[in-house]
C-alpha positions in Angstrom: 41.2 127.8 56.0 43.0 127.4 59.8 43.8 124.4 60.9 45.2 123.3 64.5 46.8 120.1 64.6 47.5 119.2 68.5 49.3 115.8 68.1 50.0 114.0 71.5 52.2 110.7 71.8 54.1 108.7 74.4 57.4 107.4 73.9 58.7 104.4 75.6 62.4 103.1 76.3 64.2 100.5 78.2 65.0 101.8 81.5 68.9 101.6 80.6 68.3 103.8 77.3 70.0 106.7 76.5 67.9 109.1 74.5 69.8 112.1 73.2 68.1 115.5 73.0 69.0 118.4 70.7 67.8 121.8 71.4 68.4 125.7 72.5 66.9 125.8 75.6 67.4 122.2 77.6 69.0 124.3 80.5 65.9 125.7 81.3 65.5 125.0 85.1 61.9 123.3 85.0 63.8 120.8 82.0 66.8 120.2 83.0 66.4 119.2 86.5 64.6 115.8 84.8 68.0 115.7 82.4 70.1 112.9 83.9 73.2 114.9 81.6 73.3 118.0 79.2 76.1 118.5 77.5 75.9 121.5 76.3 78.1 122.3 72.8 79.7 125.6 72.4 80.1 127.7 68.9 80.3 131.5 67.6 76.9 133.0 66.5 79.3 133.2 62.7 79.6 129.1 63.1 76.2 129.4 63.8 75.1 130.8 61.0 77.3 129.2 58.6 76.0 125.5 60.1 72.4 126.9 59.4 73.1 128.2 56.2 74.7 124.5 54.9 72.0 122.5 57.0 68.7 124.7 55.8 68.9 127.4 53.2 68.9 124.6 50.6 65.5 123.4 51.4 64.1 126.5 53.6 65.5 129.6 51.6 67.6 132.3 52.7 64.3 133.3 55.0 65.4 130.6 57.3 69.4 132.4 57.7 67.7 135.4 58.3 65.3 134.5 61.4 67.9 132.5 62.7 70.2 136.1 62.6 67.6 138.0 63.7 65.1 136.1 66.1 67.2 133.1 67.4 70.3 133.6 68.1 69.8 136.8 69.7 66.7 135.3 72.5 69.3 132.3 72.4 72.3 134.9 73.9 69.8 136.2 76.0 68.9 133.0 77.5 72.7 131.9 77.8 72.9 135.6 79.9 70.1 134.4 82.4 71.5 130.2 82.6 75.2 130.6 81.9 75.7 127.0 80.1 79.5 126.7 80.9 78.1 126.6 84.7 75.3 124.4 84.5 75.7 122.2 82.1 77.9 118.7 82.9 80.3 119.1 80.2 80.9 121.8 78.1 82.7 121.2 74.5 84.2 123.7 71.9 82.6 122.9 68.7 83.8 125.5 66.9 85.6 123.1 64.6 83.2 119.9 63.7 86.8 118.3 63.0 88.3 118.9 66.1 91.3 121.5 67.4 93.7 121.1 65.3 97.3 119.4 66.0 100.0 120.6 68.2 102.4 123.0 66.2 105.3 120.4 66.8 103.0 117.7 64.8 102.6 119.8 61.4 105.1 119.6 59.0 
């Protein structure tokens, strides 16, 4: 048995809200040209991975590492090749490291 489920629904906001957006693809030109900001967050396809692997192989299986490996991240890449994030986006941030860079050599003991 198919079944198509079209779902359609508004969302409204205060005209001062800021609604945050999380996605592969928001520099597309037709979406981000309505995008007041993107801020667009940058990691290695391994960071990648191991973020997916923590965030979804628990509840999806290993099936969902694997079409992130072979399917996403490579029409991701592809995409980056066409809109080059670091020159469209407003503010690009290294997110390599969810805890942040880490501290000036002179500050480690």
């Amino acid at each position: 048995m198919s079944r198509s489920c079209s779902t359609k629904s508004a969302v409204t906001s205060c005209p001062d809200a800021v609604i945050v957006l999380q996605g592969p693809f928001l520099l597309h030109p037709r979406l981000a040209e309505v995008l007041d900001r993107v801020v667009y967050l940058e990691v290695s396809d391994n960071q990648a991975l191991r973020r997916v692997a923590g965030r979804d192989a628990a509840q999806n299986g290993p099936e969902s590492l694997l079409r992130v490996r072979r399917h996403m991240l490579p029409i991701q890449r592809a995409f980056d090749e066409l809109v080059d994030p670091r020159e469209h986006a407003h503010l690009c941030v290294d997110a390599e490291n969810a805890l942040g860079p880490p501290p000036p050599p002179s500050l480690v003991r």
